[in-house]
N, C-alpha and C positions, 0 to 999 in steps of 0.2 A: 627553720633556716638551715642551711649547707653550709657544715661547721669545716671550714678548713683549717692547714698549719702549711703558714707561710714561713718558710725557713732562713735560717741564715748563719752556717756556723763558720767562726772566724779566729782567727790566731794573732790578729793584724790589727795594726787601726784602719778604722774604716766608719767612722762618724757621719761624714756623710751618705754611706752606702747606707746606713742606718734610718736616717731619715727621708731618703727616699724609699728604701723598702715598708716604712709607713705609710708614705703615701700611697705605693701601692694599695699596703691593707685598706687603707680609707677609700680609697678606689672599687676593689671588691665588696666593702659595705656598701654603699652608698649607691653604688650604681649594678649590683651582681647578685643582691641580696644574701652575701654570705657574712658569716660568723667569723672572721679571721682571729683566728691565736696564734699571732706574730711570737716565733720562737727566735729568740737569739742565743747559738751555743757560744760562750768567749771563752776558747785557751788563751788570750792573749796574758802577758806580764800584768801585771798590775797596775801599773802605772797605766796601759792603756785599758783597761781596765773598766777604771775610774772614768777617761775620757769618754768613755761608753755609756758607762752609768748616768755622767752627765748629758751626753744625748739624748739617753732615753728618756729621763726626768722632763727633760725641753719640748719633748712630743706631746702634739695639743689631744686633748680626749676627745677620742674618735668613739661615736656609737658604733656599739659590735665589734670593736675594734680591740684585746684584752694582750697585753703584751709580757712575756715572760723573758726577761735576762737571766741565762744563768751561766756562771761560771760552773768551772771544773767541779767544784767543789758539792754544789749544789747538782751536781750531776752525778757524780759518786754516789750521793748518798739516795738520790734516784736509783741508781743503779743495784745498789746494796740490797736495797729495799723489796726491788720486782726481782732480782736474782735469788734472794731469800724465801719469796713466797712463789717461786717457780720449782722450787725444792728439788735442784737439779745437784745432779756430782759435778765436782770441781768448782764450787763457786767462784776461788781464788782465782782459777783461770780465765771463766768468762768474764770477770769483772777486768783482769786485764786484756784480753779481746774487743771489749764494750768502751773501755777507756784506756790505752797503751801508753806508754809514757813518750812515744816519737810520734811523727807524723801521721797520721792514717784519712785519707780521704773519704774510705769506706766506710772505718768504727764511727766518723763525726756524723756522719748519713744516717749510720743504725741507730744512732742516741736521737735523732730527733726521730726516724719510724717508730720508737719504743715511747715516748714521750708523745710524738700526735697520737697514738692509739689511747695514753692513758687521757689526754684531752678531748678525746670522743670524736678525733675528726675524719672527715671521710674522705680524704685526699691528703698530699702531701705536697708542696711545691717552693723549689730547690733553687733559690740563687745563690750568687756568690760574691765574697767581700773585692776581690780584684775584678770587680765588673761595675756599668751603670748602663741607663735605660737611653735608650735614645729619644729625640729630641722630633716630634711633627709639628707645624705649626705651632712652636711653640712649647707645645703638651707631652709629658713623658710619654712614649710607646711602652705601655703594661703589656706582658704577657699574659696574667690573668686574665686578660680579656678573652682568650681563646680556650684559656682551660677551664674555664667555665662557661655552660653548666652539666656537659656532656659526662663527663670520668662517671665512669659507674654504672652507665644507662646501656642501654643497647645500640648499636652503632646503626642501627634503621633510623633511628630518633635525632640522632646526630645530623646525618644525612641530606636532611632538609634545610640545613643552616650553614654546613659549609660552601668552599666556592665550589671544588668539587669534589667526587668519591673517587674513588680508584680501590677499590674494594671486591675482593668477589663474593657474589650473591650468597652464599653459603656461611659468608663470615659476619651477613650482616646483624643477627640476633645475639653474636657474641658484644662481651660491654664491654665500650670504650676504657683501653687501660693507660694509657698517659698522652699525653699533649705537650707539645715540646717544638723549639727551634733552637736554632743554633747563635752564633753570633758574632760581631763583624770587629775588623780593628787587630791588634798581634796574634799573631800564631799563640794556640793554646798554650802546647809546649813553651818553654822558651830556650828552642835552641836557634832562633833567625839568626845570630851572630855565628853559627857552622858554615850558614847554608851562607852569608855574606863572604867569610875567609874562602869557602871553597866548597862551588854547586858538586861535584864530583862525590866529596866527604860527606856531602849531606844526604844524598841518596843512597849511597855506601852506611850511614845509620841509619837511616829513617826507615828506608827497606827492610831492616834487621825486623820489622815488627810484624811480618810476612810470616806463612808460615813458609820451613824451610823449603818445600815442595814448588811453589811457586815458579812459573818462567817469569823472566824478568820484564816481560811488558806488562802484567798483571803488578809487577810490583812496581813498576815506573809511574801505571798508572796509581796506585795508593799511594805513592812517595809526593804524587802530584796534589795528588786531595787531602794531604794526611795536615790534621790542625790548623786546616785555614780556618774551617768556619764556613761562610756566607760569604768571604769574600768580607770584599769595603766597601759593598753600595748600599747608602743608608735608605731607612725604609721611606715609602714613598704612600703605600695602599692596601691595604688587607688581602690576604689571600690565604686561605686554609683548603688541607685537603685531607679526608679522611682516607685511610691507608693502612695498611702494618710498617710500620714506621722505620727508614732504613737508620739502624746505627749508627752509622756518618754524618746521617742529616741532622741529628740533634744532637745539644751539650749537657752536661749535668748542671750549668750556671745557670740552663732557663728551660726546668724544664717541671713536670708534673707527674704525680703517677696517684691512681688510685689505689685504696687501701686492702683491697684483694687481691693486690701483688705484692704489695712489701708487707704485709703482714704476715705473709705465708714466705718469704724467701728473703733474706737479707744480703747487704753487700759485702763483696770480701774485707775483713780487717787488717789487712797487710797493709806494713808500714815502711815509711819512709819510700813507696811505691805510688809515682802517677799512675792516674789510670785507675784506679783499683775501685772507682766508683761506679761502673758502665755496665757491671755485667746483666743489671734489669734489662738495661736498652738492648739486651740480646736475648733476655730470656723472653721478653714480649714480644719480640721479632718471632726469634725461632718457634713459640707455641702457637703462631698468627693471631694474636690479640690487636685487635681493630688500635689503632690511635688516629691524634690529630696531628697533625705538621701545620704548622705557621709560619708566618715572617716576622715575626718582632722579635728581632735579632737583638740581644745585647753585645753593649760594646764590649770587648776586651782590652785591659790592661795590664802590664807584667810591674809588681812592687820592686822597690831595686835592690831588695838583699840579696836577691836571687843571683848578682851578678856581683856581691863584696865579696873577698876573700876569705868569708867563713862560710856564705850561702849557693858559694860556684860548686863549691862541689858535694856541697849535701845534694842542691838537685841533680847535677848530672848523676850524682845515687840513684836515687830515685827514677832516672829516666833509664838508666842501666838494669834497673830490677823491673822495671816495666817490660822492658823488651823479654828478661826472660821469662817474665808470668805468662807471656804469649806462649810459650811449647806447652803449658797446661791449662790455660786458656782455647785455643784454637783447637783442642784435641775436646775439650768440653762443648763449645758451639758448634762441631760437626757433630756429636751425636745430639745437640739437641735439636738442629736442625730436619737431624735424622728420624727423630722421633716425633717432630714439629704435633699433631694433634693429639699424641699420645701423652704429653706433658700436662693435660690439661682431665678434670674430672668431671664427671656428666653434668656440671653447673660450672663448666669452662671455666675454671679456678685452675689455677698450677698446682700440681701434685706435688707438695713440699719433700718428699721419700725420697719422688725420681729423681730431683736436682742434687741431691746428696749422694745417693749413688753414682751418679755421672765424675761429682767431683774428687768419688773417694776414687775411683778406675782411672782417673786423669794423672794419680801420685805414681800410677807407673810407667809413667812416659823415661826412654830411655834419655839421658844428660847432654848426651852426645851434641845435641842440636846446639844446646844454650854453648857449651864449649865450644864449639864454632863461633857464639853470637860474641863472648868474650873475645874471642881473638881476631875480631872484624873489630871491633869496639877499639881493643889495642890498635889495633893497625891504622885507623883510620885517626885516632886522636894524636896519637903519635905525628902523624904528616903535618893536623896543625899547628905542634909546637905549641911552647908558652906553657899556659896554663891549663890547656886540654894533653900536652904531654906531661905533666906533675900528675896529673888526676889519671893519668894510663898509671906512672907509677903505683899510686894508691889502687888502683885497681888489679894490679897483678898482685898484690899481697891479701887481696881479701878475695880470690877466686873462690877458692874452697866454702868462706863463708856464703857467699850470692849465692853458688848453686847451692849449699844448704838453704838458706830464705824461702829462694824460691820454690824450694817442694815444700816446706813446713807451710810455707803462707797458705797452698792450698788445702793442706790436712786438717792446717786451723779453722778457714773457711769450711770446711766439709762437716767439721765439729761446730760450728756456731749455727751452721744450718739444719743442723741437727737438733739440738737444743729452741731453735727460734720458736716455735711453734709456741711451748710450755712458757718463753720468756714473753711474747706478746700477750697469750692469756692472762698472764701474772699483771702487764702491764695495765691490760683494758679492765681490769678488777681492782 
């Protein structure tokens, strides 16, 4: 059988996300023929916690169906364990890279690629606790249906089952490396309440994640597309299309990747940073690794701490160091664009070296940019008043520290990616 790990790591309650993301699994048994090891990563407090534990407890035994909860806790010492027999320098450090004590969208990613490789499985695929499935006839719309059973195979083989290819001839013996759609309902980010005060402000941010070069119709045009998604027409009928997969079109809340790309490259661990999960959907792009695009879009929903007076401005943190990982981000995906076939070794695998190189040459991107990107940020938060002008305050007193973050984050990434290789061995032993 095709041993997968269906994911789900969570900080939140989400009980119900819980038990549909069982059904899923019971879905891909039962009708996919695969092995599912339903992971669920919980940072959440304790208290919810427990409400989780007792979810899981409530899920009916599913054959092939094997589910692992773990807390933090139970993951450190995961972690401990494959960073010890990886016999790497600075254990101290990648264990905080592997598990940070803030937010990180990327490190929650890396712990389940380290974790499905030590459960033997041959895929990875990636929802999220502030999402659900939509609704046909009744019947959840699975995205597994589309990511399997193709990942791993050669994109000739695939071919034949999608609706269409759009493939060039040359690329079809390389293997399919992830399957993915996007999904419908809020803006990913959650900045709609900008773009509501004042369309002007919003494109005045939203732009900022441009690189600086850009003419302004290229950026009006991405300020147009940026976190919608799919839009809000719910799904209706199947359509897939084999591709190299554009970036945009897919989300990390519904998506898949075979185990000869995260095993060999992991995501960046910077924290308190949106974003910082995406960079596969560009490394498969720019190496042109065949994927599948779908429509079974999930829905999105935004939790509402994000909008209490302690959670307004942790995220717009977050969405502030996003914009500046862009100056060492976009200077990384032009050269690996640049190098698009050359990323890859005579068995069209990623050269785990090259990508590290790229990122260690990207920490010398001049500052300059992101200091502009601040003082657009200022200016623009400022006009809305309230409480996006209190959070400019907070923001001009920690200038110094952001553009520190934002080159550290990627030196760290450069060093984890460096190290992945020895911690996945350790993992899959």
């Amino acid at each position: 059988m095709n041993r997968i790990c269906l994911c789900l790591p969570t900080n939140r309650a989400c009980s119900a996300t819980l038990t549909a993301l069982h059904d899923e699994a019971a879905h891909a048994a039962r009708h996919l023929g695969a092995d599912v090891q339903l992971l669920i990563l919980d940072s959440s407090d304790a208290r919810t916690r427990a409400e989780h534990a007792r979810a899981v407890a409530a899920l009916p035994p599913t054959a092939h169906v094997t589910v692992h909860h773990l807390d933090e806790n139970d993951q450190r010492a995961f972690l401990r364990d494959t960073i010890e027999r990886a016999n790497l320098p600075g254990p101290d450090r990648l264990l905080h890279l592997m598990l940070p004590p803030a937010v990180s969208y990327g490190a929650c990613t890396n712990r389940a690629f380290l974790l499905a490789a030590a459960l033997g499985c041959h895929s990875l695929h990636r929802r999220d606790s502030d999402s659900a499935y939509q609704l046909h006839a009744g019947q959840p719309v699975f995205p597994v249906h589309h990511e399997l059973p193709h990942l791993g195979r050669p994109a000739t083989e695939a071919a034949t089952t999608v609706t269409r290819t759009d493939l060039a001839p040359d690329l079809l013996r390389r293997p399919v490396s992830l399957a993915g759609a996007s999904f419908i309902g809020e803006l990913s980010v959650d900045i709609a309440e900008i773009r509501r005060l004042d369309e002007g402000v919003y494109h005045d941010v939203v732009s900022l994640w441009a690189p600086g070069d850009w003419s302004e119709e290229r950026k009006r045009d991405l300020v147009d597309e940026s976190f919608s998604g799919a839009g809000t027409a719910p799904f209706t009928a199947d359509h897939s299309t084999l591709t190299v997969v554009d970036p945009m079109r897919v989300d990390m809340c519904n998506i898949a990747f075979d185990r000869a790309v995260y095993e060999r490259v992991p995501l960046p661990p910077a924290t308190d940073t949106i974003g910082s999960d995406y960079f596969l959907l560009h490394l498969v792009h720019d190496a042109r690794l065949p994927g599948i695009l779908h429509n079974r879009h999930i829905e999105n929903f935004h939790t509402p701490e994000r909008r209490t007076d302690a959670g307004f401005p942790a995220y717009q943190r977050r969405f502030v160091k996003f914009l500046l990982s862009m100056l060492y981000f976009h200077d990384v995906y032009d050269r690996m664009a640049a190098q698009g076939d050359h990323l890859l070794d005579a068995d069209q695998h990623v050269r785990p070296a090259a990508i590290t190189a790229l990122l260690r040459e990207s920490t010398r991107q001049d500052r300059a940019e992101n200091i502009w990107r601040l003082d657009r940020v200022d200016t623009a938060y400022r006009k809305l008043g309230g409480r996006y002008a209190a959070f400019a305050d907070q923001l001009a007193l920690e200038r110094d520290e952001l553009l520190d973050e934002a080159e550290a984050d990627i030196e760290a990434f450069a060093d984890l990616a460096e190290a992945w290789p020895a911690l996945m061995e350790a993992a899959r032993t």
